[in-house]
Structures are given as structure tokens and as C-alpha cells.
PDB file of N, CA, C and O in Angstrom:
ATOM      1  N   UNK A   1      12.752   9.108   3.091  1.00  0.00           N
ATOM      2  CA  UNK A   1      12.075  10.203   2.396  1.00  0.00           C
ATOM      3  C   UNK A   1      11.005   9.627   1.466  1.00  0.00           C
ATOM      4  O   UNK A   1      11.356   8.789   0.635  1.00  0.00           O
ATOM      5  N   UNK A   2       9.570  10.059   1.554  1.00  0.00           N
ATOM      6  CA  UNK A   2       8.882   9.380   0.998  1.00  0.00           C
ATOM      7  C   UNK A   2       9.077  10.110  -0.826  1.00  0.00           C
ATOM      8  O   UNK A   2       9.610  11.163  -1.176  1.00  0.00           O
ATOM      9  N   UNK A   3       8.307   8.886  -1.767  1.00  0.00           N
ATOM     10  CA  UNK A   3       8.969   9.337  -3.068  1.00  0.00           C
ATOM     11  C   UNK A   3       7.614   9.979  -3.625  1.00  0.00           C
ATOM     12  O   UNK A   3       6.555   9.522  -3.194  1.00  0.00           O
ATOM     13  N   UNK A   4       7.595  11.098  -4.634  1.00  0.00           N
ATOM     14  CA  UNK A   4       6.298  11.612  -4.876  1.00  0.00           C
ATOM     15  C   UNK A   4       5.628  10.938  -6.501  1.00  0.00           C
ATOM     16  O   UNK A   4       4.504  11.001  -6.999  1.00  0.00           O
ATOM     17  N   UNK A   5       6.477  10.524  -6.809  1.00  0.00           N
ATOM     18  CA  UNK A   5       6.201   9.988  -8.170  1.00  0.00           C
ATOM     19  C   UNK A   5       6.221   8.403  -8.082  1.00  0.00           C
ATOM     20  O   UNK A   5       7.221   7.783  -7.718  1.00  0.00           O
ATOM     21  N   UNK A   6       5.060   7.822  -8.439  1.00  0.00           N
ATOM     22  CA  UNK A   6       5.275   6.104  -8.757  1.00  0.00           C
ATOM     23  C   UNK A   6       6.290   5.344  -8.854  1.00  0.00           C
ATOM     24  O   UNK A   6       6.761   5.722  -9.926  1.00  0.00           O
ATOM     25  N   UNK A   7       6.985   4.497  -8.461  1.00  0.00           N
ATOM     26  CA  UNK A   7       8.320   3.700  -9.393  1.00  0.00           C
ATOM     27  C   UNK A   7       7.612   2.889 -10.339  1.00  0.00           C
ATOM     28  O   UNK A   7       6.475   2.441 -10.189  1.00  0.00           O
ATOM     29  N   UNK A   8       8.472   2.714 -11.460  1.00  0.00           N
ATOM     30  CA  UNK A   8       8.315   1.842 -12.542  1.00  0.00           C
ATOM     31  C   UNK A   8       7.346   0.157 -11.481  1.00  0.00           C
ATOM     32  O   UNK A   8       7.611  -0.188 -10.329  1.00  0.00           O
ATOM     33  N   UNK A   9       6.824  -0.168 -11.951  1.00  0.00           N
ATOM     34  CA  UNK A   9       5.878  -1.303 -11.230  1.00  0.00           C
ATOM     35  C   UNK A   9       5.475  -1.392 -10.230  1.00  0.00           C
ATOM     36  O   UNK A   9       5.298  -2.460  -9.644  1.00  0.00           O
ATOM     37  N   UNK A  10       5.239  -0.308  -9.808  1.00  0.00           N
ATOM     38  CA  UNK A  10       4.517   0.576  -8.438  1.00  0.00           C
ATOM     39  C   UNK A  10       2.939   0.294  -8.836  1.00  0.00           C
ATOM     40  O   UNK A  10       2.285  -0.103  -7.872  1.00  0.00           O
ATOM     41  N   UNK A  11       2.435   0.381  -9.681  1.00  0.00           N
ATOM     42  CA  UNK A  11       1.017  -0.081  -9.886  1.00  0.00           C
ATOM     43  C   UNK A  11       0.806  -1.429 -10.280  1.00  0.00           C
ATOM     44  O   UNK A  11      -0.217  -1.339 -10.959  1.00  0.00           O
ATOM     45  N   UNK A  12       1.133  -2.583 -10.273  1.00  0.00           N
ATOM     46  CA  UNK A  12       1.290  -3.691  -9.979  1.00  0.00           C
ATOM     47  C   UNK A  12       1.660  -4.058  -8.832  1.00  0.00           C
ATOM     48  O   UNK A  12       1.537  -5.241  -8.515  1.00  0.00           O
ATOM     49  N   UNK A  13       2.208  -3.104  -7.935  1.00  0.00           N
ATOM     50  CA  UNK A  13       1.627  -3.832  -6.353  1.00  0.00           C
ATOM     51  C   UNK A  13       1.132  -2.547  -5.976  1.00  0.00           C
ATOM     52  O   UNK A  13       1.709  -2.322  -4.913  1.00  0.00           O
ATOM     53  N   UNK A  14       0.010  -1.070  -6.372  1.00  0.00           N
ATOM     54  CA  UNK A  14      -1.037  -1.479  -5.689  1.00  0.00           C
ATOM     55  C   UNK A  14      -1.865  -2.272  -6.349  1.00  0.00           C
ATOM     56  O   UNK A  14      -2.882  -2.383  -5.665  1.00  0.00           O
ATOM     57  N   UNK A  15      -1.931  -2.741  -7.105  1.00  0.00           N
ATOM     58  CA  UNK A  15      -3.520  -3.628  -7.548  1.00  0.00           C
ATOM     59  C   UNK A  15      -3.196  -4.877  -6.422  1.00  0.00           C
ATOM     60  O   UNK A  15      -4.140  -5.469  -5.898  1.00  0.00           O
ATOM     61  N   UNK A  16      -1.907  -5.193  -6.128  1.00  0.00           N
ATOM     62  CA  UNK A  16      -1.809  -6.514  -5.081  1.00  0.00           C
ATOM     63  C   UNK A  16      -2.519  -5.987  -4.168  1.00  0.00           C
ATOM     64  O   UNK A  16      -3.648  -6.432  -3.959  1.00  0.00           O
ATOM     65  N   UNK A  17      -2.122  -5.159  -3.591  1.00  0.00           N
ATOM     66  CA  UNK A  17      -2.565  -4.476  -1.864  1.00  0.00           C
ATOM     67  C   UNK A  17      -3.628  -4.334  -1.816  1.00  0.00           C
ATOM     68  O   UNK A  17      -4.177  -4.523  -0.731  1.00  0.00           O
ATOM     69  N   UNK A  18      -4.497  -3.892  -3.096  1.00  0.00           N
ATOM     70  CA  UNK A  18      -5.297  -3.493  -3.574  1.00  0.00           C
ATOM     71  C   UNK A  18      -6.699  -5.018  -2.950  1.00  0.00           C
ATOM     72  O   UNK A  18      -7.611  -5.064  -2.124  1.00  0.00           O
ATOM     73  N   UNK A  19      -6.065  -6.012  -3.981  1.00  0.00           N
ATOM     74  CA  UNK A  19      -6.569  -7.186  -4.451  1.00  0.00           C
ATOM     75  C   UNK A  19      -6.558  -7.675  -2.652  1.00  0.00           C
ATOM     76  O   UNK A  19      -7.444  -8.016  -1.869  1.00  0.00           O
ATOM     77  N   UNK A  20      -5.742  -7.574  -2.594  1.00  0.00           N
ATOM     78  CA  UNK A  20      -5.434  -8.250  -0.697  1.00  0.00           C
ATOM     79  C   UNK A  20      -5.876  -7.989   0.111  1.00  0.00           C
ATOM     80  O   UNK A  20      -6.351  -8.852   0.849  1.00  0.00           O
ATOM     81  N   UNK A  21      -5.955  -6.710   0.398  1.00  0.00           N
ATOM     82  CA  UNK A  21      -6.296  -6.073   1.384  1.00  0.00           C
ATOM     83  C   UNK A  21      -7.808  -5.513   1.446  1.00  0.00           C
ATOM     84  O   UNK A  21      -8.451  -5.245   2.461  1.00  0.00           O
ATOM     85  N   UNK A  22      -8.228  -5.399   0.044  1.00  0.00           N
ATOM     86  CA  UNK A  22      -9.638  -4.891  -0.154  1.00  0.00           C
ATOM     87  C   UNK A  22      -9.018  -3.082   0.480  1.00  0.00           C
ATOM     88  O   UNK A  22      -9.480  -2.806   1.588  1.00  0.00           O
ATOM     89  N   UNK A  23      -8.250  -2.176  -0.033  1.00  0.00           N
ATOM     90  CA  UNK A  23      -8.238  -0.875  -0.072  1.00  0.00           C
ATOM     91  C   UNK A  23      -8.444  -0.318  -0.936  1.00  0.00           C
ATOM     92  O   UNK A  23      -8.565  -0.937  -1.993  1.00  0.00           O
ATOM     93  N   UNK A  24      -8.572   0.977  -0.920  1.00  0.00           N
ATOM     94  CA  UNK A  24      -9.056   2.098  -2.043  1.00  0.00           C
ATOM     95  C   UNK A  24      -7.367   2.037  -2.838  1.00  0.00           C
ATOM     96  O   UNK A  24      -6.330   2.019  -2.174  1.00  0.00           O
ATOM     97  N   UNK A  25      -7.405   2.016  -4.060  1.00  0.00           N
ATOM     98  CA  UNK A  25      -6.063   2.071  -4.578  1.00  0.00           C
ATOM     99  C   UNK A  25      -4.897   3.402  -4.056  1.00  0.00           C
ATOM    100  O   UNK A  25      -3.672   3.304  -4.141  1.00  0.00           O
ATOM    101  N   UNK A  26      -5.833   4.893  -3.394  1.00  0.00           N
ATOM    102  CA  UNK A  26      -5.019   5.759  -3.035  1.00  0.00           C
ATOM    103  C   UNK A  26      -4.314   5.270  -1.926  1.00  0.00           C
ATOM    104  O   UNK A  26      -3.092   5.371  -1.812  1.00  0.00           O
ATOM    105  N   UNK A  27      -5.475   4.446  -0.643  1.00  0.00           N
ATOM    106  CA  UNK A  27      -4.962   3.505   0.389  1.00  0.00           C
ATOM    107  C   UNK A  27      -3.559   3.052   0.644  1.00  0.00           C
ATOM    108  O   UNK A  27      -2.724   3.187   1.539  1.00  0.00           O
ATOM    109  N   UNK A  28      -3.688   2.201  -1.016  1.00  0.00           N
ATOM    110  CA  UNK A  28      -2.574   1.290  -1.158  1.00  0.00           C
ATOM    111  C   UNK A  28      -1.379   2.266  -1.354  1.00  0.00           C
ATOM    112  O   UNK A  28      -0.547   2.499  -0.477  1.00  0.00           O
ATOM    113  N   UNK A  29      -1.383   2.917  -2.844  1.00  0.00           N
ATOM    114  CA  UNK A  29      -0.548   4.020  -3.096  1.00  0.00           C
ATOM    115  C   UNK A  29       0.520   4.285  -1.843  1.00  0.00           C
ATOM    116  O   UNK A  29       1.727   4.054  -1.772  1.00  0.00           O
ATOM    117  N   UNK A  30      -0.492   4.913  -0.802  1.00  0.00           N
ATOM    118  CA  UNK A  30       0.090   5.510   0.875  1.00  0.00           C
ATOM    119  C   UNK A  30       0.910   4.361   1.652  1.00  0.00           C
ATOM    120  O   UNK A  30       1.882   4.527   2.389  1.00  0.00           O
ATOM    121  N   UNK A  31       0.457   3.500   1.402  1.00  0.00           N
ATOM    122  CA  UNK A  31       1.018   2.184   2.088  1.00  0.00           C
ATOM    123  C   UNK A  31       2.574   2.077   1.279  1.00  0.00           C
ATOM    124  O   UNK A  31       3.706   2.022   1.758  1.00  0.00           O
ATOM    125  N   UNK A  32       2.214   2.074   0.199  1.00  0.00           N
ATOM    126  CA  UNK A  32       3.650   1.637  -0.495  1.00  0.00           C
ATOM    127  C   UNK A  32       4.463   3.025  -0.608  1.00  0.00           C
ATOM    128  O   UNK A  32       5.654   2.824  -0.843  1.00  0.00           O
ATOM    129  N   UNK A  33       4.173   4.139  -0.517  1.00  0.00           N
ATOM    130  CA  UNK A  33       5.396   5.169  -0.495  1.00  0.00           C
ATOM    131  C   UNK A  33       5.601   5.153   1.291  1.00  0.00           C
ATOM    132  O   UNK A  33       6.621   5.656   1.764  1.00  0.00           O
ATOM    133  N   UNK A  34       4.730   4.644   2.039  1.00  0.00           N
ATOM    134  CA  UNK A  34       4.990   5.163   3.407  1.00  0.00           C
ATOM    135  C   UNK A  34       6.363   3.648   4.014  1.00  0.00           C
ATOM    136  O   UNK A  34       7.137   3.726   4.968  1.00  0.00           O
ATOM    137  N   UNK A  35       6.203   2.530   3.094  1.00  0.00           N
ATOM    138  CA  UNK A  35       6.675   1.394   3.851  1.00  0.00           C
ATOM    139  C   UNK A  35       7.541   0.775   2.544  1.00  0.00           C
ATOM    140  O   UNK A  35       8.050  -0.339   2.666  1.00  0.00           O
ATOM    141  N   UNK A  36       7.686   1.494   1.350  1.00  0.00           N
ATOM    142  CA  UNK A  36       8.439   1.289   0.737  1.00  0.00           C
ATOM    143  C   UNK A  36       7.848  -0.739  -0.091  1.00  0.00           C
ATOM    144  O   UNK A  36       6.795  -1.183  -0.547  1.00  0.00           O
ATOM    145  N   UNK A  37       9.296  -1.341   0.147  1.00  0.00           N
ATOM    146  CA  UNK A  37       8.606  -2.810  -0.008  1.00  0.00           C
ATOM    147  C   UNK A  37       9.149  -3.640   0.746  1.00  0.00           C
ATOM    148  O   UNK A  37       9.878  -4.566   0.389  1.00  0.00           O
ATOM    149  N   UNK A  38       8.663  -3.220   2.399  1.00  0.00           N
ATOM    150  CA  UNK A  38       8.331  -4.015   3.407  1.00  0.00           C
ATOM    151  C   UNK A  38       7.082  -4.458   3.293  1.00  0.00           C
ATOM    152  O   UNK A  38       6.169  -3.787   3.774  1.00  0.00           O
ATOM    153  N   UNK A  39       6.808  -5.759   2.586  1.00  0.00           N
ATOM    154  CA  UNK A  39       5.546  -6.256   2.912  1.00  0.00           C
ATOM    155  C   UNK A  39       4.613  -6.911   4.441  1.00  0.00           C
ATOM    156  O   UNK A  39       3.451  -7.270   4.634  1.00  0.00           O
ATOM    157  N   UNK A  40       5.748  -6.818   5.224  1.00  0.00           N
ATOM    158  CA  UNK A  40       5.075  -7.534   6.247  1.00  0.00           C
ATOM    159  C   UNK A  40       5.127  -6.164   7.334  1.00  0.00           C
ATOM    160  O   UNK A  40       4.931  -6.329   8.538  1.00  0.00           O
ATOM    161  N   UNK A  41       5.376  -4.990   6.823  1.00  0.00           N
ATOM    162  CA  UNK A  41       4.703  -3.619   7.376  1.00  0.00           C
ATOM    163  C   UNK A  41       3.618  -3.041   6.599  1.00  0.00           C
ATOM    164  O   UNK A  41       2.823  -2.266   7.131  1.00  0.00           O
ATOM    165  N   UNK A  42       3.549  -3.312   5.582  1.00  0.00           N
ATOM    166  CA  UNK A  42       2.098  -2.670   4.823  1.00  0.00           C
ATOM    167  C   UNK A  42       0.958  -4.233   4.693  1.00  0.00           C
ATOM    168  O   UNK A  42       0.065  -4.229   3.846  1.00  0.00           O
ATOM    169  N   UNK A  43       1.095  -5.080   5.338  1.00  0.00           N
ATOM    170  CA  UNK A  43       0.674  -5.789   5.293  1.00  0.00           C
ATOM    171  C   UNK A  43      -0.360  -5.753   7.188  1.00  0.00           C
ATOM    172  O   UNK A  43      -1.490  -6.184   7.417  1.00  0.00           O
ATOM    173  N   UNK A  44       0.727  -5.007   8.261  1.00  0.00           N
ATOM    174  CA  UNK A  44       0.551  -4.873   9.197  1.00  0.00           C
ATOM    175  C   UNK A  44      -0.525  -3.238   9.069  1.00  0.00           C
ATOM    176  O   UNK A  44      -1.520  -3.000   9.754  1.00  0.00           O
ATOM    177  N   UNK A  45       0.039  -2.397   8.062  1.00  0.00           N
ATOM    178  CA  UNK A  45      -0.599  -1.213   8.429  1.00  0.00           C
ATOM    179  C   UNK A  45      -2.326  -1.185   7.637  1.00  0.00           C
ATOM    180  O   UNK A  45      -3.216  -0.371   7.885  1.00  0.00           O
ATOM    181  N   UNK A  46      -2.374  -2.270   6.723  1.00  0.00           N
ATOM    182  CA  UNK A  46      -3.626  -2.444   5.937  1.00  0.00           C
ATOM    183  C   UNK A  46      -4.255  -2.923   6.639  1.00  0.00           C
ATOM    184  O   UNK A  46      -5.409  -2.746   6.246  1.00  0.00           O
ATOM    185  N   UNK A  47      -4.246  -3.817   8.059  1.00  0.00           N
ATOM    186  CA  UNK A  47      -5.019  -4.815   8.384  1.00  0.00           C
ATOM    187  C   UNK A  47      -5.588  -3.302   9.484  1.00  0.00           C
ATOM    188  O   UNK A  47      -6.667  -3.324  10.075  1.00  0.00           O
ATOM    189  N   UNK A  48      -4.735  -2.256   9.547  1.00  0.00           N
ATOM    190  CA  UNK A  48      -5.069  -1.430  11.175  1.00  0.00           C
ATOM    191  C   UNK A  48      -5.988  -0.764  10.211  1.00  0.00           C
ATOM    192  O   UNK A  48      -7.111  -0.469  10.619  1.00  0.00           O
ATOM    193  N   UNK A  49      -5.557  -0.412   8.641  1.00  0.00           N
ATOM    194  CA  UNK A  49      -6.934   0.270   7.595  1.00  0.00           C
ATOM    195  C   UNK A  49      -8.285  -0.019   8.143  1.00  0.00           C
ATOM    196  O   UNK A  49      -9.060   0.781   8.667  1.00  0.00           O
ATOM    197  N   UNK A  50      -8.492  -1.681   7.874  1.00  0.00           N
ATOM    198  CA  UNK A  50      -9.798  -2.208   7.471  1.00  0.00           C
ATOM    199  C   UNK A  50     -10.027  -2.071   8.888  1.00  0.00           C
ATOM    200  O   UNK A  50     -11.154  -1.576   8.928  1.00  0.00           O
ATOM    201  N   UNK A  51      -9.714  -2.185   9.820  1.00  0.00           N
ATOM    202  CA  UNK A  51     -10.076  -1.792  12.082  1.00  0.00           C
ATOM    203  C   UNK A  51     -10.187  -0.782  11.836  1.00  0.00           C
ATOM    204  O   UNK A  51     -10.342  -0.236  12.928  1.00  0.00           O
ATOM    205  N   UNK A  52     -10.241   0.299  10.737  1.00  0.00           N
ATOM    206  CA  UNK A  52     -10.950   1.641  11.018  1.00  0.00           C
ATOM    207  C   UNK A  52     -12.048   2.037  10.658  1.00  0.00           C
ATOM    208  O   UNK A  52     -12.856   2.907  10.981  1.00  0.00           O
ATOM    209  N   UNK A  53     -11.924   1.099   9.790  1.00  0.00           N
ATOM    210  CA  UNK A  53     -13.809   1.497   9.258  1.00  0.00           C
ATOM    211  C   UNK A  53     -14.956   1.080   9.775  1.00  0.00           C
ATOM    212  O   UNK A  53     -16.024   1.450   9.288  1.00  0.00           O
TER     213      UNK A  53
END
């Protein structure tokens, strides 16, 4: 179930995803409620981000 409110240090990794990936911070936001903190799935779904533009 995705969560609608931030967790406590939820904005310290998006500025990572952010910083990493080169996404829009809402980007990231989506990444981390959609994949939780599987990094090596939001790590997979950021790279399909930047192949869309």
C-alpha cells in the first residue's frame, strides 16, 4: 500500500535519488513511495525515467 505522507528521513533520500539520478524531486518522491527502500528497484525504475525523456 503506497504511503501518502513522507516518513521521517524520506527527504534525505529524495535529495539522494535526486542527486543520483538527476530527477525532479516529485520523480524521486514516486520512486520511493512506489519501491519503498528497495534501492536496486528505484535505482532500476530511475534509469527507465531518464530513457524517457
Amino acid at each position: 500500500m503506497p504511503r501518502s505522507r513522507p516518513l521521517k528521513g524520506e527527504e534525505a533520500e529524495v535529495k539522494h535519488v535526486v542527486e543520483t539520478h538527476d530527477l525532479s524531486p516529485d520523480q524521486a518522491r514516486e520512486l520511493l513511495r512506489r519501491h519503498g527502500n528497495d534501492w536496486r528497484k528505484i535505482d532500476e525504475a530511475a534509469k527507465s525515467y531518464k530513457d524517457e525523456k
